[in-house]
Each structure stands twice: as structure tokens, then as C-alpha cells.
N, C-alpha and C positions, 0 to 999 in steps of 0.2 A: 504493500500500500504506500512505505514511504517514497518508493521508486516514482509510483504513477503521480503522486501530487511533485516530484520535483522535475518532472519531464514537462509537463506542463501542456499535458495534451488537448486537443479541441473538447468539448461537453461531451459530443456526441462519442468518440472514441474512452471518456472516461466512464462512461455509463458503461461503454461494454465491459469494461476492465472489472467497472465495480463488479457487474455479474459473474464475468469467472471467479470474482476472487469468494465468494459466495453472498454478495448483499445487495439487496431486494431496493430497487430506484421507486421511491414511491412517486415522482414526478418527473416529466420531462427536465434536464438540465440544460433547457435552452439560456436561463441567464443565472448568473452567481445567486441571486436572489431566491429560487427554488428551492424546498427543504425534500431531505430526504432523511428514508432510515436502513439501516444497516445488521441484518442479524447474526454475520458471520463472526458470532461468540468468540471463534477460536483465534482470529485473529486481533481481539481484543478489540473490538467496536462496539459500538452503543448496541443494546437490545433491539431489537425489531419491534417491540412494544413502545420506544422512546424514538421520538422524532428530533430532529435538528431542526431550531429554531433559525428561519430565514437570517440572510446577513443584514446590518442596518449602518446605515450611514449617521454619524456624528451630526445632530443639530445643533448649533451653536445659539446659547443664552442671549447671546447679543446679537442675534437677528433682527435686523428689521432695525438697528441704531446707526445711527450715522455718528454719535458722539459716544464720549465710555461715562459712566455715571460718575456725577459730580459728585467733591469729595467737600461735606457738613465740616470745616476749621472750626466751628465755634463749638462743636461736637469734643475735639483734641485741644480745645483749652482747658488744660487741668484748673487753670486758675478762675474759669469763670463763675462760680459757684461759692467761690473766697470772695467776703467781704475785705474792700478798702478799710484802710485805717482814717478812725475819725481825723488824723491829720494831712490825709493821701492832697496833695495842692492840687487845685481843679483847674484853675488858672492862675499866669506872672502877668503881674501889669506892672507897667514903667515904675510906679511907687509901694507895688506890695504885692499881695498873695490874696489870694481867695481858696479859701479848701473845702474838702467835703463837706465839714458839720456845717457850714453854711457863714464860720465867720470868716473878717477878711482881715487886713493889716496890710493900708495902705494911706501910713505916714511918712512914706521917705524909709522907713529903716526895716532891715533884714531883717531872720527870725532864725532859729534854731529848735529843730524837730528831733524831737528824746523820747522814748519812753510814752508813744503815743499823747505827748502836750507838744504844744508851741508855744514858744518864747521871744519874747522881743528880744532883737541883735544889735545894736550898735555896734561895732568894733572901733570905728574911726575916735578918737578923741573929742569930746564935749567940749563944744565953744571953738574950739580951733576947725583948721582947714580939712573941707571931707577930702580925704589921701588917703589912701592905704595900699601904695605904692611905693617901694624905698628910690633911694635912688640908682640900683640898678634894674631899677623895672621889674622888679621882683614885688608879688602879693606879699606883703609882711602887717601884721596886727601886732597885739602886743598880747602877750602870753595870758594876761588875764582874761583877756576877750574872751577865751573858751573855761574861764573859772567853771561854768557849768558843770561841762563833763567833769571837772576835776572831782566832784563832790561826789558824784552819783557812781554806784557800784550794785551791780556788776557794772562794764560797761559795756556799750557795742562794741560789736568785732570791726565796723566799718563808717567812718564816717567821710558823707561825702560833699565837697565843699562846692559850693555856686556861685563863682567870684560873680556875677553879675551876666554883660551881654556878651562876652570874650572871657577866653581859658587863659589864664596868665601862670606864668612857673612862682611857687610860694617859694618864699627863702628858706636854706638850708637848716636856717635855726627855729623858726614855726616846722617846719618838719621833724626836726628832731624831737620838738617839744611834744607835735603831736602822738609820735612815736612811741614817748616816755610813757604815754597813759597807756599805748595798751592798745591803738586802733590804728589799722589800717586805713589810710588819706586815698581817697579820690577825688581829682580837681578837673572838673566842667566848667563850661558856659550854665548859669544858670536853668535856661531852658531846657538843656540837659541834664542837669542833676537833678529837676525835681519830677523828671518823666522817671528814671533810674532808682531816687529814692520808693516813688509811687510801686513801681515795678518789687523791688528789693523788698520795702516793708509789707508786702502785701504776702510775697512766696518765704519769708527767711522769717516775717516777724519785728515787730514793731521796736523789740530788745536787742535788736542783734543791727539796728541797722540808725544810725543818725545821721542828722544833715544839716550844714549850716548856710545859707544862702542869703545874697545879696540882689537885690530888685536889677530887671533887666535895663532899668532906666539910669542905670549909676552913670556919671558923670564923673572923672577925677577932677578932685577941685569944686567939684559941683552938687555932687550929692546925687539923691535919686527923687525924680521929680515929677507927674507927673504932668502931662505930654498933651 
């Protein structure tokens, strides 16, 4: 039998074959489709009471699509279902912040996000020129500026700094300082830190994640005003 299926002969020459070999054609094998059955026991073929089901061609699921089915993104946001933190910023305008719980803080000065609160920021010196720019063009504050964190423990593992409407490089020694406490510094454009804070506190947690930010309207010299 294994001879005759690998000769590959015409139907009609296979049907004879099948009869010598002793199995009973129960229909013409004019096309591959025809079922037949086979009683020659001895040569280990199906029973003559069991028919071979006709052959069938593969229909394919996506008949009749011209496109593959659209794939539900708002399904694979893990995060959609996580509540924002009462201090997630909604919006920076030129002189402040607007956040989720619906307050705002838009008198000219930054704020500082801990611990699920917001805190007014001044960094720049009271009464004197709004700077906080050394003179190598370096963001430099004065180490008190972030007194805050100093108090509060545990601390975040990350705090991420929003010099304003431009990334500027902080000096060597605000780095180290920030270093000493214990937290990893990242330094954005404003409008970047507080989409990253939003992002960060929302997936890590509100403890693990701070932010200190300056209004997109700062002005060196000038302050932040708004527009």
C-alpha cells in the first residue's frame, strides 16, 4: 500500500490497486474528495464497517476581512483602573499649578509635592532679585530651600526637579546635597516633570516619589508671572 500512494498513480489505476490488495472502493475516486472504506484487516486498514471521512480544505477565521482586528490599548493599560494622587498636576500655567483635588497655586511661586501634600516653594531669596542661577549658569538654590525633605522620613527614593520652561544643569554642590539625603535627582523642563511625577506617583506611589517644581513662566530676574 505504501508503494501505491508514493507512485502517485491516476484515481482510476488506484482503485484497481486498492482491489487487489483486498479493499472494497465504496465510491468512485474521480476526485481527492471521495470517501472510501477499506476491509483488508491484514494489511492493517481501517475496518470495512468505518468509512474515511472526505478531505477538507482549511477555512480561514478571517474571511471575508480586509483589515486584522483592532487591538483595545486602553484594555493593556495596567494603570487605568489606579486612581491619580490627590496631588497628580492637571495643569502649569505661566504663574502656578492647578491639580487634581481641584486646588491651584498661582502666585508667582513653585511648590513641592511629598507625601501626597503640596507645599508652597520659594527657593529664590525674599526681597532680593528672583535668580537662581549662579554665575556659571548653573540651577543652584540654597540648601535650605529643600529643608523639607530634610525632616520627613522615610524619604522618597526619587525626587524630580522642574526648573521651570528649560532643563538647566544644577550645581555640583545642590547635587551632592541632594545626594546626602538619600534621593535620586531628576532634572526636566517643568512641563516634563510634572507629566513624569503624574506618571511615577501614580504606578511606584505617592512615598516613593517627590517633586519640586518651578512655574513654566519663570523669568530670570523676573520671577514667574503671569502672561
Amino acid at each position: 500500500m505504501a508503494s501505491l500512494i508514493r507512485a502517485c498513480r491516476p484515481a482510476t489505476q488506484f482503485a484497481s490497486a486498492l482491489r487487489k490488495e483486498g479493499c472494497q472502493v465504496q465510491r468512485p475516486l474521480s476526485t481527492a474528495k471521495k470517501s472510501l472504506a477499506c476491509n483488508a484487516t491484514s494489511h492493517g486498514y481501517f475496518p470495512a464497517s468505518r468509512t474515511i471521512s472526505p478531505f477538507h480544505t482549511t477555512t480561514s477565521h478571517n474571511k471575508g476581512r480586509d483589515e486584522p482586528p483592532t487591538t483595545d490599548f486602553g484594555a493593556m493599560d495596567v494603570l487605568g483602573n489606579t486612581p491619580a494622587p490627590s496631588t497628580a498636576i492637571d495643569a502649569c500655567m505661566p504663574d502656578g499649578f492647578r491639580f487634581n483635588n481641584g486646588s491651584r497655586v498661582l502666585d508667582g511661586g513653585g511648590v513641592i509635592l511629598v507625601g501626597g501634600e503640596a507645599f508652597a516653594w520659594r527657593p529664590w531669596l525674599p526681597g532680593g532679585e528672583n535668580r537662581l542661577l549662579n554665575k556659571k549658569g548653573q540651577w543652584e538654590v540654597a540648601k535650605e530651600a529643600f529643608g523639607l525633605l530634610s525632616l520627613i522620613w522615610p524619604r522618597p527614593d526619587l525626587l524630580i526637579l522642574g526648573l521651570g520652561p528649560e532643563i538647566r544643569p544644577i550645581s555640583p554642590d545642590l547635587r551632592k546635597h541632594l545626594s546626602s539625603l538619600g534621593m535620586k535627582v531628576e532634572v526636566l523642563d517643568t512641563r516634563n516633570a510634572a507629566s513624569q511625577f503624574n506618571l511615577l506617583a501614580t504606578e511606584r506611589g505617592i512615598d516613593d516619589v517627590a517633586a519640586a517644581l518651578i512655574p513654566i513662566g519663570w523669568k530670570e530676574g523676573v520671577g514667574a508671572l503671569a502672561r
